[in-house]
N, C-alpha and C positions, 0 to 999 in steps of 0.2 A: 560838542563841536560848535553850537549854536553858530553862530555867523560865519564861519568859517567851511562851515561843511560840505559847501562846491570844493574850495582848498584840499581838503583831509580827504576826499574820494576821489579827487583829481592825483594825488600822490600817492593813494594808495594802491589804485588802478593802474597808474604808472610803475613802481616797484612791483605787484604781481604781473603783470604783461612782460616787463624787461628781466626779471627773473627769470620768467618761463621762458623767454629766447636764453638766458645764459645757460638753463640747465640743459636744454631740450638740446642745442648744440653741441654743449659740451659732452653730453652722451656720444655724439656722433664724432667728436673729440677720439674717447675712448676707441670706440669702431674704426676709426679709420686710419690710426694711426699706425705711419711705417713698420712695419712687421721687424723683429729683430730674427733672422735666420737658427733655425736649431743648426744647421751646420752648414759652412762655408767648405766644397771640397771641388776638386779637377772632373773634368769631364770624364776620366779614367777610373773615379772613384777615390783619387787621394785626398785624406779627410785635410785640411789649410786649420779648422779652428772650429769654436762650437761657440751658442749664444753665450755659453759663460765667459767664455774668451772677453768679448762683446762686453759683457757687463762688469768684468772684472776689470777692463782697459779703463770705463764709465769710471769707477770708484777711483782707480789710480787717477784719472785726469782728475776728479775733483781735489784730490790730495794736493797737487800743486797750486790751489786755488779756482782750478775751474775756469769759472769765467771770468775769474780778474787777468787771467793771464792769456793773452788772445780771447778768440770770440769760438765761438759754434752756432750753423745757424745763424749769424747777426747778430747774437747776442753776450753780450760781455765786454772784452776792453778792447780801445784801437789801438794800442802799441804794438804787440806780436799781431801776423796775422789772425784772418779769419780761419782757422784751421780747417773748417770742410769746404771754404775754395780752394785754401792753397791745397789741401793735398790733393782734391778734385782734377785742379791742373797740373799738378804734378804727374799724376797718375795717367791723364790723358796724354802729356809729352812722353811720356816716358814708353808708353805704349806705340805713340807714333815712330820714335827713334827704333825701336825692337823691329815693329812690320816692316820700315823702310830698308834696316840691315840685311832683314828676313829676305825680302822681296830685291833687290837692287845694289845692295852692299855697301851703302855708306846713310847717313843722316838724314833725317827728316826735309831740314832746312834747306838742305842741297841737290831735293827733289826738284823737279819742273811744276809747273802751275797744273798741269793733268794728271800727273803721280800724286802730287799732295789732294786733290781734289777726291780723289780714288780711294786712299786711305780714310780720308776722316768722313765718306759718306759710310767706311767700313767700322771705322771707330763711331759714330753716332747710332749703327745698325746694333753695336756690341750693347754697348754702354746703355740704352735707354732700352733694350729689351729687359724685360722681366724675367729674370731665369731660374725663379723661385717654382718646385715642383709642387704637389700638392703637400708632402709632406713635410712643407717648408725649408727642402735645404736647396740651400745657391749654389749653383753651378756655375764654375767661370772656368774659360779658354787659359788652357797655360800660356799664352800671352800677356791673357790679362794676369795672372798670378807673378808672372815674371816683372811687369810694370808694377804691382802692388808690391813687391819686395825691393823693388827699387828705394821705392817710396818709403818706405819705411825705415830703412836703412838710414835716409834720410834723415829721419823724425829720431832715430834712435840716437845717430850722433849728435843731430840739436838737442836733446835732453841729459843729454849726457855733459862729460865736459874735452872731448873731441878736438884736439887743436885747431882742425880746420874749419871748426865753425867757429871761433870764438870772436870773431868779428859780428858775426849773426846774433850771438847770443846778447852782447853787448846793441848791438840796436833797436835787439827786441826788448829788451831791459830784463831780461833773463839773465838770474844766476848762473854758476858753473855746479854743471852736474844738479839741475834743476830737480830730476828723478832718478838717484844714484842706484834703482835697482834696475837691472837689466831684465830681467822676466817682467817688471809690470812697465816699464817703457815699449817692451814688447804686447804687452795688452794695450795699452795706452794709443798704440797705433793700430789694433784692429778695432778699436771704435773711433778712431775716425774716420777709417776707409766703411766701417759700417753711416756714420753722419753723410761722406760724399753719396755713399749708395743712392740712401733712401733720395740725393739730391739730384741726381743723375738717371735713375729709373723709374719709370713711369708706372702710373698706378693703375693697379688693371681698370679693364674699361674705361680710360680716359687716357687722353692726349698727351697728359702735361704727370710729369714728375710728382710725387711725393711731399717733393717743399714747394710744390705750382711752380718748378722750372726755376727758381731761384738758386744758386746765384747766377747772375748773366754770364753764362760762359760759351762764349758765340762754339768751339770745336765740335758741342754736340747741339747746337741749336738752341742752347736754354734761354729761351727770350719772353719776355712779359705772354703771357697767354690773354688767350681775345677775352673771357672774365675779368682778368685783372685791366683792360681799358676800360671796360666795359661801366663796372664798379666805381673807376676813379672818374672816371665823367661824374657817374651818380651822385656821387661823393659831392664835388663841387656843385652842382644843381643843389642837392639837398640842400648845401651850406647857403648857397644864393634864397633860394625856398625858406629857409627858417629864420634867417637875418631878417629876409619881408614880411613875414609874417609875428614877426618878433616887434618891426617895428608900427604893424597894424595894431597891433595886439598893444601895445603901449599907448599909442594913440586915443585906439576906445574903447578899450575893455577895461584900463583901468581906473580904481574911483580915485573919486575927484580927491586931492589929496588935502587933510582936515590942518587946521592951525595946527602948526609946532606947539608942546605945552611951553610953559615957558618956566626954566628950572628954578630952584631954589637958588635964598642967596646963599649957601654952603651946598657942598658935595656931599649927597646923601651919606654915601658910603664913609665918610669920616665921622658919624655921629653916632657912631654905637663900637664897643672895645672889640677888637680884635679879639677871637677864639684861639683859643693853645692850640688847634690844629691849621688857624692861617698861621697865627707866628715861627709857626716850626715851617714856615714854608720856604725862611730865607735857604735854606742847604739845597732844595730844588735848583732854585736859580744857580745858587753857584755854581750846582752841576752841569746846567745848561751852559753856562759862559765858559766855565773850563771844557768840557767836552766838546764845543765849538770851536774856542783858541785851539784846539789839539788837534781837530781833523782841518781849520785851516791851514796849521802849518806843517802836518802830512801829506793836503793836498799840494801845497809851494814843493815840494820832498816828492811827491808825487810825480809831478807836472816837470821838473828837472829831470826827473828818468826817462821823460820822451827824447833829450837831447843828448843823453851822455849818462852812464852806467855809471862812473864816480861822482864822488860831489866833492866839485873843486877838488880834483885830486885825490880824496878818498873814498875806496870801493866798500861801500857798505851792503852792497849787495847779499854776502854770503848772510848777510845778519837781518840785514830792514829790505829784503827784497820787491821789487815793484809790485808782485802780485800780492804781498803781506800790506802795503803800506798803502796801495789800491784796497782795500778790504776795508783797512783800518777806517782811512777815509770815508767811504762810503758807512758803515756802520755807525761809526762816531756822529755823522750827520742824523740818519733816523737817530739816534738812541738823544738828540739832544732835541731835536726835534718833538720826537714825543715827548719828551719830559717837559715841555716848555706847554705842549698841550695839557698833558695832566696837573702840570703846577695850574695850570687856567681853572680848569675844574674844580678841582678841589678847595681852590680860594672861592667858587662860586657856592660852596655845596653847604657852608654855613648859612651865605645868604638869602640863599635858600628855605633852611630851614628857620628862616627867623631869628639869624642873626646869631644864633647858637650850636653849637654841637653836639650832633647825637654821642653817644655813650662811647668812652674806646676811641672816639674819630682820631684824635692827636697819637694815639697808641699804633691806628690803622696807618695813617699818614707815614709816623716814623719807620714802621716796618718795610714799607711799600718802598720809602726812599735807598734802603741799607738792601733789600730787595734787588733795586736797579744796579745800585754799586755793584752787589755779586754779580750781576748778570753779565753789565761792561763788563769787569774785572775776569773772570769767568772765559769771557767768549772770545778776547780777545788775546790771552796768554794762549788759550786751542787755539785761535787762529793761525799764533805764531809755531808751534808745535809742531801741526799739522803739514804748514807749508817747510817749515825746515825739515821734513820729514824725520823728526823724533817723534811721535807718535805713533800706536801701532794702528797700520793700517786696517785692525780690525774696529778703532776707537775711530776714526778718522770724523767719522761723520756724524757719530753721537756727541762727541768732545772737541773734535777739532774745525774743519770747516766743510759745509756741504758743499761747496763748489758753486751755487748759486747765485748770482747778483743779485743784492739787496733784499738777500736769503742766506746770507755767508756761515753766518755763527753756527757751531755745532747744535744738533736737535734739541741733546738737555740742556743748552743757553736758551733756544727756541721756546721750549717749554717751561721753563723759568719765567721766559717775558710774559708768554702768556698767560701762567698763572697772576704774575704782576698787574697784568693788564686787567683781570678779573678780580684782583682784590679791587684797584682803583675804581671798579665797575661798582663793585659790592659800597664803596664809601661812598661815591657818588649817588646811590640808587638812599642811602641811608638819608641824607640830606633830601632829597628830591622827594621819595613815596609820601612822607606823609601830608608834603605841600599839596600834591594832588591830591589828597585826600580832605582836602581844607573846602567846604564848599561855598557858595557861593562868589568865588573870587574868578576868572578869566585864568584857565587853566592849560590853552592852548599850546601857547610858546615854551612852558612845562613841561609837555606832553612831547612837544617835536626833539626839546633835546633828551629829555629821557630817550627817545627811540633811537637818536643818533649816540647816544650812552653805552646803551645796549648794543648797536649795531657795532661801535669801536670793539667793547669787550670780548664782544662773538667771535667778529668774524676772520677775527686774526689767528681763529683757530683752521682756517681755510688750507694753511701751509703745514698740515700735519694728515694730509692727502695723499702727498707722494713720498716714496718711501728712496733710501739710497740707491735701489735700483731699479726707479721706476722710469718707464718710457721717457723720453724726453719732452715729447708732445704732451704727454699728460701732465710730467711736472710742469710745464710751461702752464698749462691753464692753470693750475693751482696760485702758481707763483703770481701769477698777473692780480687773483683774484687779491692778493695782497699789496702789490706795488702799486696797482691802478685802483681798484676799488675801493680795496679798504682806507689808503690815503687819499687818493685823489677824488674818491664817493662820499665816505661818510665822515672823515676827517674835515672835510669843505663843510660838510654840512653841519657839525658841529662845529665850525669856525664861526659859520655864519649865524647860526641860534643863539652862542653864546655872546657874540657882540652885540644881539640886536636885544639878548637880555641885559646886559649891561648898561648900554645907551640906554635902554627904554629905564632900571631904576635908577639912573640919572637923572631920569626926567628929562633926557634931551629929547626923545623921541615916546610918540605916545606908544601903549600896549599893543591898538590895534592896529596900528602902523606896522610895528617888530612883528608881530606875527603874521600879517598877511605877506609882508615882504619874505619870511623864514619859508613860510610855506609855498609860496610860488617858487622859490630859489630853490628850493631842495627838492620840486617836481621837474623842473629843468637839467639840475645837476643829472638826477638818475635818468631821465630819459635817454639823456647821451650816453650817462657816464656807465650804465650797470650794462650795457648790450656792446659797449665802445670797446670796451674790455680785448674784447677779441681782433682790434686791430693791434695788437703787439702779437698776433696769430696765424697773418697770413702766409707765414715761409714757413710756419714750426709743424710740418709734417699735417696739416689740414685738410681740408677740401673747400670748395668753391663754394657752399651758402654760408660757410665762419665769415669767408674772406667778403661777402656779401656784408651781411650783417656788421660786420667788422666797420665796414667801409661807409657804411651809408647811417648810423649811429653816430659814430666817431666821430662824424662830421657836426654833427648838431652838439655835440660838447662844446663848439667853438661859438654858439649862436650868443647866449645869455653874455659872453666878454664884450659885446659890442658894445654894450650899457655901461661897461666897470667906468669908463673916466664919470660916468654922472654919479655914482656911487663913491668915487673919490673925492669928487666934490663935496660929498653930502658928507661922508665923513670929515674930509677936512673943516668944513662947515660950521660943524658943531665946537671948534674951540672957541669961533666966535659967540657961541652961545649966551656964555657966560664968565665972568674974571676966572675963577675957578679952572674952567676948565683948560687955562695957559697947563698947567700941573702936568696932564695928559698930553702934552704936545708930542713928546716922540713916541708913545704908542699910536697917538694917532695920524705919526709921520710914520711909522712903517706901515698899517693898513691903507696908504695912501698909495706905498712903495706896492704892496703885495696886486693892489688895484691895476698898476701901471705892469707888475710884471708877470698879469695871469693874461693881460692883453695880449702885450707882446710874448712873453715866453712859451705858456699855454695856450696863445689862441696863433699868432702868428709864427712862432717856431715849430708849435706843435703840428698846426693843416702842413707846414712845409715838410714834414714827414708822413703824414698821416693818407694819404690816397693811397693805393696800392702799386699803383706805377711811378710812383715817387720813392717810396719804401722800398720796391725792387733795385732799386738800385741804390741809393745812401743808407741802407738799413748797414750800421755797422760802420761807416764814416765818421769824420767828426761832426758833422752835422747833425747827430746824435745827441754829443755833450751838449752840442748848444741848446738845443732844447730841455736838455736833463738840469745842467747849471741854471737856465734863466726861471726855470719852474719848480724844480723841488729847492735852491734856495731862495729867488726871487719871490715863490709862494709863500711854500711852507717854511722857510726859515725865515721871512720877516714877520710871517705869524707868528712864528712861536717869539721872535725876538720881542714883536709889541705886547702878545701877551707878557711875556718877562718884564718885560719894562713896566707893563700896567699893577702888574701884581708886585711888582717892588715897592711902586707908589703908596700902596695900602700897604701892606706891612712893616714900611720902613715910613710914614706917614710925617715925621718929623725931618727925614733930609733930602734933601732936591739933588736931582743930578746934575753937573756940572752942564748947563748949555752951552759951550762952546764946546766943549770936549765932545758932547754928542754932535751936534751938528759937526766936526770933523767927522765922527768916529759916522754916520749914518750918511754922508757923501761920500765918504773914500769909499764904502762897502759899495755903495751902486754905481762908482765910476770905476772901482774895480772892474767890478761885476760885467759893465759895458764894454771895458779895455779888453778883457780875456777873451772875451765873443770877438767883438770889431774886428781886431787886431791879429787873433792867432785862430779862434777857432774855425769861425765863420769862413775866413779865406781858404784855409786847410781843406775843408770839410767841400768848398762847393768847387778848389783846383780836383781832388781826387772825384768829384763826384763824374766830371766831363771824364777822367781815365776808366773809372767803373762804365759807364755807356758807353767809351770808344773802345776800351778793350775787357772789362770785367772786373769783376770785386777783385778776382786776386792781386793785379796788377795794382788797383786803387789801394792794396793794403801790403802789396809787398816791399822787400828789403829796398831795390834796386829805384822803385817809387819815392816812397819816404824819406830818403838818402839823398835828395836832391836838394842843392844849396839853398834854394827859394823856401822848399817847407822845414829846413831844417832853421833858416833862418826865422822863420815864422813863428815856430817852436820856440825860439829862443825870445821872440818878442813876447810873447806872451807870458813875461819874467815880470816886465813893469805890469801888468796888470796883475800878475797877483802879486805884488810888492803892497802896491796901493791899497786890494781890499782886504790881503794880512795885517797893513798896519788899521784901517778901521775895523777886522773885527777883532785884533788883542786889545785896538782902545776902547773899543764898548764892551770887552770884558772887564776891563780894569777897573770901569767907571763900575759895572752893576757890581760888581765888588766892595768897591772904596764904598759905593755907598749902604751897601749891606752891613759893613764890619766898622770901615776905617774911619766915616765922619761924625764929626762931633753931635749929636745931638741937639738942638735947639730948646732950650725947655719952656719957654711960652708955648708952644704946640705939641709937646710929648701929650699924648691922649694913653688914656688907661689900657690895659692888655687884660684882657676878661680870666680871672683867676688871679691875676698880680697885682690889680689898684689896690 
């Protein structure tokens, strides 16, 4: 550790502390999650349905994609509704109209202000008692059984193809005959009158609901609980608290910063022959730019289904439907994503060892790439399977898709990647082990990405936790530990390692520079980020110290971005270094971009969801995307895009990419980027947010809402913006291409290929 070893116990103290909250909670996770009823029957003893019922509707919703299609809970897509408000209020009017016929003979509506008054202190009285015995079966008033079969009937004919919804089914971007069996459309709706339950009845011994009284549905009073203000104050203090002391802490704790080295007159990294395991790295890239082009223009394909079910007149729905093409989308993003990290890797792990390759590395490389291929290839024809329902629903969720966001692919695609992910661990560690084993060299910055190595390889096993028919709550915590942690933890933090090992064998920056700065960065990351976790938790069937923790963590994620523009500075910086380094201009024009959009996307779109009384109410708006779009691509995909671009540089070392082409092709992406937010999401997201507080989620996400000239027109604007950043990201796929395969060579600078001079 020698000099560094405040650093190394300062992070490592930090990861076991922030550990121990993730586990210690998430036990309590387990504990206290919504009970699923062994049996649903009348207060006369007539049995309604059994948990399998319950579990078997769970499986049928994931077959139609789950959460690409509507939301649960808050989470998944905003086209269709949130399906545990709407049926929530469904079930609540439907109840109201029944007592009112009951009691007075005509309609809810056309009560007086003291009859309606009467009813819903009697409907609040129903609905939030707890009427679970001890031996777990629910008892409900054939009232209430009479509103639940309303409801259903409902849901049965929107899944189905119903003439008199197909106006519904088209604005939810739903195909016809979405679930063409009638027995699992019939499961399919008692889990989600099981999702409203748990949202509407209160947990013993406490005040508040199940999901902490989310979604706001004033008929039974479900309104932010005095914890959830409570926390979201805290939340913002913490964030004021950690920003101050962030910039104390900069002020004078750190050392004084030593002379820049100053680099050679050539770029280190061009003076020794590429390894047959970096050469074989052009096919990564290509995958990365093709699987990019492809989910940008499923998302344009995408983003057209929120305005109208045909495209231009043709209804492709029965074939490329919203919830398949929402899937696609979203997976095709990780899956190019990570490849864009692993091609980074793997072109470092020679460098590592000395400029050479251990044994087989070229062998390992090519298998790992043909690897990926099957897994895409693989996950994504289950995808379509699954939701076209030609799969048997007993396959559905090994082969076809789990119904998950940004968990979609069937299990054995899931464990395919993993394995993947463990070979590239295994290649990586080959390169690495024996540098650390080299003594007397400065082994630090070594040491941190080995750990962040390891940690990528690991912990993406995290998602093999919960099983097709696990609680919801609980797959939620599993799920997170992968969307939030593992990319938004230790992905960062091997972003961060590996640049400042780069920069530093440039000689743009010195050793002990890159690794004091890695090691503070990646103590910062995890203090927010490993406990932060659980604020994608506060609605999904918890209790009030997740929602604590959640909220008062989660906050301090957002501390260390106040620094990123000086950080971009200091990147951008460094092309002044040296002639040379003009070469690197567009990777170090995307870490520049990733800088500006962890600010805004991660730190100021992200607080704008992140307090708990903020998230009570837009959780599930498009206020959502907008932080989703300006942070997993404005992050992680201008990472991976500069990594690609940095490692084309070295392997293809003789041709330059067109700069103007890039500078087109890397400002259409970020004024894209900005048009889609500005223009369509952004306003969308904060009109439905005033309808969610003035009348509730469902309203915010219903037919009758949506449907409105303003956001449909809104919808439609948001056409030029992904015009703009489809046409820059096919043109910076063309380029990394043309210059992969299609340009000419140069041969005054053709340098030898290690096995081929």
């Amino acid at each position: 550790m020698g000099p560094y070893r405040k650093l190394w116990f300062t992070l490592i103290g930090v990861c076991a502390v922030m550990f121990g909250l993730l586990g210690f909670y998430g036990r309590e996770v387990y504990r206290q999650a919504p009970p699923i009823p062994d049996l649903v029957q009348l207060q006369d003893g007539t049995k309604l349905f059994t948990e399998t019922d319950i579990l078997d509707g769970q499986t049928a919703w994931q077959s139609v994609g789950g959460m690409q299609l509507g939301s649960i809970w808050g989470h998944g897509a905003y086209q269709a509704p949130d399906w545990t408000a709407d049926w929530l209020h469904r079930e609540l009017t439907a109840w109201l109209d029944i007592a009112a016929q009951e009691a007075q003979g005509k309609p809810y509506a056309q009560l007086d202000v003291g009859q309606q008054a009467t009813l819903r202190a009697r409907l609040k009285a129903e609905y939030r008692a707890n009427n679970t015995d001890a031996n777990d079966v629910l008892v409900l008033s054939p009232r209430r059984a009479q509103a639940i079969a309303q409801t259903a009937a409902y849901y049965d004919a929107l899944f189905s193809d119903a003439p008199e919804l197909v106006q519904s089914r088209e604005h939810f971007a739903m195909k016809e005959n979405t679930l063409p069996s009638a027995e699992r459309r019939q499961q399919m709706t008692r889990f989600f009158f099981w999702t409203s339950w748990a949202a509407a009845t209160q947990r013993p011994g406490h005040d508040v609901t199940y999901t902490n009284n989310w979604p706001h549905e004033p008929l039974i009073d479900n309104v932010p609980s005095a914890e959830n203000i409570i926390w979201s104050i805290a939340s913002v203090v913490l964030l004021l608290a950690g920003v101050g002391f962030l910039v104390w802490a900069w002020a004078f704790l750190r050392d004084e910063e030593e002379e820049a080295p100053h680099p050679g007159a050539v770029d280190p990294l061009t003076t020794f022959a590429l390894t047959p395991s970096q050469h074989a790295l052009g096919k990564y890239l290509f995958l990365v730019v093709a699987l990019f082009g492809f989910q940008v223009l499923v998302g344009g394909f995408t983003a057209h289904y929120t305005v109208e079910r045909s495209f231009y007149g043709l209804d492709l729905s029965q074939w490329l439907p919203y919830s398949l093409v929402r899937t696609w989308h979203i997976q095709a993003a990780l899956f190019w994503i990570a490849t864009g990290f692993l091609a980074a890797g793997l072109f470092l792990a020679p460098l590592i060892h000395g400029g050479k390759d251990p044994k087989y590395q070229k062998l390992g490389v090519d298998v790992l790439f043909w690897a990926l291929v099957l897994v895409v290839v693989g996950s994504f024809v289950g995808n379509y399977l699954a939701i076209a329902q030609i799969m048997p629903k007993g396959l559905n969720f090994w082969l076809g898709h789990q119904g998950y966001e940004y968990v979609d692919l069937g299990r054995i695609w899931q464990i395919g990647k993993f394995v993947g992910i463990l070979l590239w661990l295994v290649l990586m560690l080959r390169g690495i082990v024996p540098a650390l084993r080299t003594p007397g060299s400065d082994r630090n910055l070594l040491a941190l990405l080995t750990a962040s190595v390891v940690a990528i390889g690991l912990f993406y096993g995290a998602g093999f936790f919960y099983g097709e028919r696990t609680s919801l709550s609980v797959m939620e915590y599993w799920r997170w530990w992968i969307v939030h942690l593992w990319v938004e933890g230790f992905f960062e933090v091997f972003a961060t390692t590996a640049l400042a090992f780069i920069f530093s064998t440039l000689g743009l920056v010195s050793r002990r520079m890159a690794t004091t700065a890695s090691l503070a960065s990646a103590s910062l990351f995890m203090l927010g980020g490993i406990p932060g976790t659980f604020h994608h938790l506060y609605f999904a069937g918890t209790t009030t110290p997740v929602m604590a923790v959640g909220a008062s963590f989660s906050a301090l994620e957002v501390v260390p971005l106040i620094v990123l523009g000086h950080e971009a500075w200091e990147n951008w910086s460094l092309r002044q270094r040296t002639p040379w380094m003009e070469s690197l201009r567009w990777p170090l024009m995307c870490f520049v971009a990733v800088a500006f959009w962890n600010m805004l996307g991660a730190g100021v779109f992200g607080f704008m969801i992140n307090p708990p009384v903020a998230l009570y109410y837009i959780q599930g708006l498009n206020t959502t995307p907008v932080h989703a779009h300006a942070a997993l691509f404005g992050v992680y995909g201008f990472l991976a895009l500069g990594f690609t671009l940095m490692v084309l540089r070295y392997v293809r070392p003789d041709r330059e990419v067109d700069a103007a082409t890039m500078r087109f092709a890397f400002w259409s992406l970020n004024a894209g980027l900005v048009l889609m937010i500005a223009t369509s999401l952004l306003p969308i997201g904060i009109i439905q947010f005033h309808a969610s507080v003035s009348q509730g989620l469902w309203y915010a996400r219903s037919e009758a809402f949506m449907q409105q000239p303003l956001l449909v027109t809104l919808r439609w604007v948001r056409t030029f913006g992904d015009l703009v950043f489809i046409a820059g990201a096919l043109t910076m796929a063309w380029e990394v291409v043309r210059t992969l395969w299609l340009r000419t060579p140069r041969a005054a600078d053709v340098r030898p290929v290690a096995g081929h001079a």
